[in-house]
Structures are given as structure tokens and as C-alpha cells.
N, C-alpha and C positions, 0 to 999 in steps of 0.2 A: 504493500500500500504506500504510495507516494507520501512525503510529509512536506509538509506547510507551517514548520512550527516555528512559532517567535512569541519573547516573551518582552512584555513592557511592561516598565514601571509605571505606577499609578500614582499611589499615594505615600507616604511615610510617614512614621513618626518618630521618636525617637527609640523606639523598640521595634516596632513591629513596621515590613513595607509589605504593601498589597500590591500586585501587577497580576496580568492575565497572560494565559499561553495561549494562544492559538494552535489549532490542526484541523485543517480539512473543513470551514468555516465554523467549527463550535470555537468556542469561547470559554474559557476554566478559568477560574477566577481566582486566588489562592495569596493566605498570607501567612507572610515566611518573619518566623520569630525566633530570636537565640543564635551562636555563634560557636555552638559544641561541634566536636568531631563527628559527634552520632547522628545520623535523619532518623524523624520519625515523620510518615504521613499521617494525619488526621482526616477523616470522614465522618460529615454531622448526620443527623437525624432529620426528619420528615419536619416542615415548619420552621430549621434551623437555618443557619449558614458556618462557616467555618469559621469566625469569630468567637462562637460557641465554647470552644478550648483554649481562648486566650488565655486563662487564670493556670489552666492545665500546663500549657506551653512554660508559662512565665515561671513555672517551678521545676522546670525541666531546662532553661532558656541557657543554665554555662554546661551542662553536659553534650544538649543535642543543639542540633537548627531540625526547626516544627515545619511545616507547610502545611499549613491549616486550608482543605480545601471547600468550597460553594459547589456544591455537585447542581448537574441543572435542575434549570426552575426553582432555584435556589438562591441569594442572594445575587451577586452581579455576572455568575454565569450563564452562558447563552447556548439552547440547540436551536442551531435553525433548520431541523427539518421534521419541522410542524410534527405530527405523530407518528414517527417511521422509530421503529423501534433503534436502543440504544445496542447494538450486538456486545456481543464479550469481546469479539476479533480486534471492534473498531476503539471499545475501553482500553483494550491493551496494548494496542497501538499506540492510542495517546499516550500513555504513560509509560510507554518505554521512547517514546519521544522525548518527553517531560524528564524522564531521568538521564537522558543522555544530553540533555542540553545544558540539565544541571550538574552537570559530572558526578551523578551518583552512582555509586558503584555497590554499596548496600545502604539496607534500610531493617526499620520495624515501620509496623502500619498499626492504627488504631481507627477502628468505627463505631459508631452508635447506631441502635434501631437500623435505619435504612442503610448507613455508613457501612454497614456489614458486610452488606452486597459489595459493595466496591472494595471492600478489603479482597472477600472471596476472590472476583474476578480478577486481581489483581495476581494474589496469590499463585492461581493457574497454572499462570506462564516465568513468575519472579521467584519463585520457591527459594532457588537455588540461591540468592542475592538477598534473601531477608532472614535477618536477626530474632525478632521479637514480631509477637502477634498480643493485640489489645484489645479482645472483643467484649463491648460493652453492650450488652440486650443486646445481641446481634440480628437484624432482619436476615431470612436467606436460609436460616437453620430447619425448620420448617415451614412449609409454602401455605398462605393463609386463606382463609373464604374468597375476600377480597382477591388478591393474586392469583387466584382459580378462577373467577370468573372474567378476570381483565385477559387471561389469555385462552377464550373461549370464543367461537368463532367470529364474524365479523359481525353476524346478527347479535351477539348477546353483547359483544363491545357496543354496539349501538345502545342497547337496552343501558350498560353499563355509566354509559356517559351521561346518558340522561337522568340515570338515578342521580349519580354525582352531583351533576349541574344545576337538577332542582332538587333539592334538597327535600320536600315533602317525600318525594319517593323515596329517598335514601332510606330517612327516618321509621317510616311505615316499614319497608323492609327489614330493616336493623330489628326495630323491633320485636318482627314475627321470628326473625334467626333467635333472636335472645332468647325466647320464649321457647324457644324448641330446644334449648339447650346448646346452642353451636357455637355460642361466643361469651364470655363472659362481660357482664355491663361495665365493665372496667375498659374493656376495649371500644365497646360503643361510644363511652363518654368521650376518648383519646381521638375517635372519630371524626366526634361531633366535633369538638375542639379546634380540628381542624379545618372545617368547615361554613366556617362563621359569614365569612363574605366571599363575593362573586372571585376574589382574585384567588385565594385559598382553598375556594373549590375548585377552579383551574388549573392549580399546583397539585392538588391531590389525584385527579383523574390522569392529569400527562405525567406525573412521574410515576403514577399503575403502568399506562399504557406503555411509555415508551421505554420503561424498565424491565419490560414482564416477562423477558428471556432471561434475567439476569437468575437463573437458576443455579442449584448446584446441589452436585451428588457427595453427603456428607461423607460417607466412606472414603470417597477422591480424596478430598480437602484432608479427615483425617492420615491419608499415607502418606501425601506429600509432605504432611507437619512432621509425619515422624523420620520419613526418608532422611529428611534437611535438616533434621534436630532442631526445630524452631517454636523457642520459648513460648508459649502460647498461656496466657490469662484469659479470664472468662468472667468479667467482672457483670454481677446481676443484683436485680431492688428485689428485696423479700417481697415487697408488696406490691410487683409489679404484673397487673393484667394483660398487658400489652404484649411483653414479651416473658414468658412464664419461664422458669426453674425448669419447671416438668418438660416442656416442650426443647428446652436445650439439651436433651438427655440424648436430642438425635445425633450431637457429637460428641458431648462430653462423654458419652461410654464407647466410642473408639477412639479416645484418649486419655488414658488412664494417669500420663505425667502433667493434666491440663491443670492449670491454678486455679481453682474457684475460688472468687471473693464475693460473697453474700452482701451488702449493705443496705443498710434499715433505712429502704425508702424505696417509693416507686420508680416507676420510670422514667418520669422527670426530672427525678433528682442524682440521677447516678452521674452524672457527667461533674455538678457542683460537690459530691461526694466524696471523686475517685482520686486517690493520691496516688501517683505513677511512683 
């Protein structure tokens, strides 16, 4: 795949600069904290953007340099091609673009919730070149309601978008699932949450849709981890619905050297919680 990539400075400050990388007309948007020998990437969660771990960054800032990234539809990153899904091929492309430009030669990765995915995919093909792995609630571990029906065929994505879009439909649906036992109201609310206004509902629908391949076979991921002896944390909220204990069982029991770190609080608060 041909590359297009350049990265320009944006903004700065006296810690932390923002610029974007380009490849192949998306747009990543990403800020780089710290002046340590070690990289870590960062990958936010659904609602977030990569500012999200500045606190995280800033206590990590003289061992590593961070690049904290805006995955799209995400603060000031851009896909411009409207709903064409996001492949693994063309994720890993970019960033092995992204790391050859910054002369990275290894790394660790950390994500949250949705961040997950992008760890996963990244993982794939960088095994061999990563350190450490930081999966916070990881999305990706097991595939959700939601994520089964955004990659069901074109008729039920129709259906799909329009539940999103008007919200009466969502609700009315969400509901009937709750009630039949297939979701816990914890994740309905996290739903809701994010669906407040018109803009937020169009964030939530295109990053179902145009993520929806971003799948992965947990057995893969765990051999590669073990292949490559790469440190791997599993940090998760006791009291989080969204992303469950029980539901990360899908890797954490073909990884028996995995660090679980449990802490006392949901979902939203693991990232304010996590001490690297």
C-alpha cells in the first residue's frame, strides 16, 4: 500500500505538542508527552479523545515519551471515507507508517473500552516490537449485541442506523433486550450516555459501523502474547457493567502470566484510577 504520510505540528505547550499524521487522506491526530527512552501508545475510549491520559502520561513523562492518540470520530481526527469500513490491513499500515516516521523501533500500547481494539489490531502484525501491553476494560474481548448487529447485512445496518439516529427507537429496543435479560442496565445507561445529542449519536453509529471488522480471535492474540513474552496487565472496575470481569475471562484464561488489577470503581473511572 503506497504511503502519504506527514506529520505537522499543531499546537504546544510547554509539556505536551499535538500534530497530526496523515496517510492515505485520514487524518490521526495525536499528543506526544514526556522525553523517556520508552514509547508507550495510548488508545481512548468511546466519547473520549487522547487527552484523556494526560494525568496518566505526566506520571510516566521522564521514563517514556506517550502519544496519546484521537482514534476517529474522535476529537480532531478525520476519516474521510464516509462509512467504508476501517480494515485491520489499512490500521496497520498506518501505524507502521506512524512508527517508522517516528523512529520507533519498540513500544508498549495501552487502551481503554474501545482503545482495545486498536491495541488488538495493532498487536497483529507488531508483536515482535512491543514491550508491555495495558488493557484497561478492553472492547474487542468479547463481541457485543450492538457489534453483532452493526455487522449484519446491509438491511439490518439500515435498521441499525436508524435506531441510533432516532433515539426513540434505540430506547424502546434497549429496553425490550434489558428485559429479556441480554444486557445489563448498566450498559444501557453507558449507552444512553452517549447519546445525548445529534452529534454523539453520529459518533456512536460511525464508529459501530466503520469499526465493525475490527474483530479478533482471543486465542490468536493470546499466543502471540506468549510467543513474544509480552508483559501484559488487565486492569478492570469491580463495578463495571460495560465491560465485565466475567466477560474478560475470554483471555485472561489463555493467559495464565496476565496481571489482573481489580479497582473499586466502574468504568469510568478506571483511567482516573490507574497508576502505571
Amino acid at each position: 500500500m503506497p504511503c502519504s504520510a506527514q506529520s505537522l505540528s499543531c499546537t504546544q505547550n510547554k509539556r505536551m505538542q499535538t500534530a497530526f499524521f496523515n496517510y492515505q487522506q485520514a487524518k490521526l491526530c495525536y499528543h506526544k508527552i514526556g522525553k523517556g527512552s520508552k514509547i508507550l501508545l495510548f488508545f481512548h475510549g468511546y466519547g473520549q479523545h487522547g487527552k484523556v491520559f494526560e494525568e496518566n502520561s505526566r506520571f510516566l513523562q521522564d521514563d517514556y515519551t506517550c502519544y496519546l492518540f484521537d482514534l476517529f470520530f474522535h476529537g480532531q481526527s478525520e476519516w474521510p471515507h464516509g462509512e467504508d469500513v476501517l480494515t485491520k490491513d489499512f490500521w496497520q499500515a498506518l501505524i507502521q507508517a506512524f512508527l517508522t516516521e517516528q523512529q520507533i523501533n519498540r513500544f508498549s500500547l495501552a487502551g481503554f473500552s474501545l482503545g482495545g481494539r486498536f491495541v488488538f489490531a495493532t498487536l497483529e502484525t507488531q508483536a515482535p516490537y512491543i514491550d508491555a501491553l495495558y488493557l484497561m476494560a478492553p472492547d474487542g474481548v468479547k463481541t457485543n449485541f450492538w457489534y453483532n448487529l452493526a455487522t449484519y447485512p446491509t438491511l439490518f445496518r439500515k435498521l441499525f442506523k436508524r435506531m441510533i439516529l432516532h433515539p426513540s427507537s434505540f430506547y424502546s429496543i434497549a429496553n425490550v433486550i434489558y428485559k429479556l435479560g441480554l444486557v445489563d442496565k448498566g450498559l444501557i445507561r453507558f449507552a444512553e450516555s452517549q447519546m445525548k445529542t445529534e452529534e454523539m449519536r453520529s459518533r456512536v453509529y460511525h464508529s459501530w459501523v466503520v469499526f465493525r471488522v475490527l474483530l479478533f480471535d482471543m486465542r490468536k492474540i493470546a499466543s502471540l502474547i506468549k510467543h513474544h513474552n509480552i508483559s501484559t496487565s488487565m486492569i478492570l472496575g469491580k463495578f463495571d457493567k460495560v465491560i465485565t470481569v466475567k466477560n474478560m475471562q475470554h483471555l485472561i484464561k489463555h493467559l495464565p502470566q496476565c496481571k489482573v488489577v481489580l479497582l473499586n470503581t466502574g468504568h469510568n473511572g478506571i483511567i482516573s484510577q490507574w497508576k502505571p
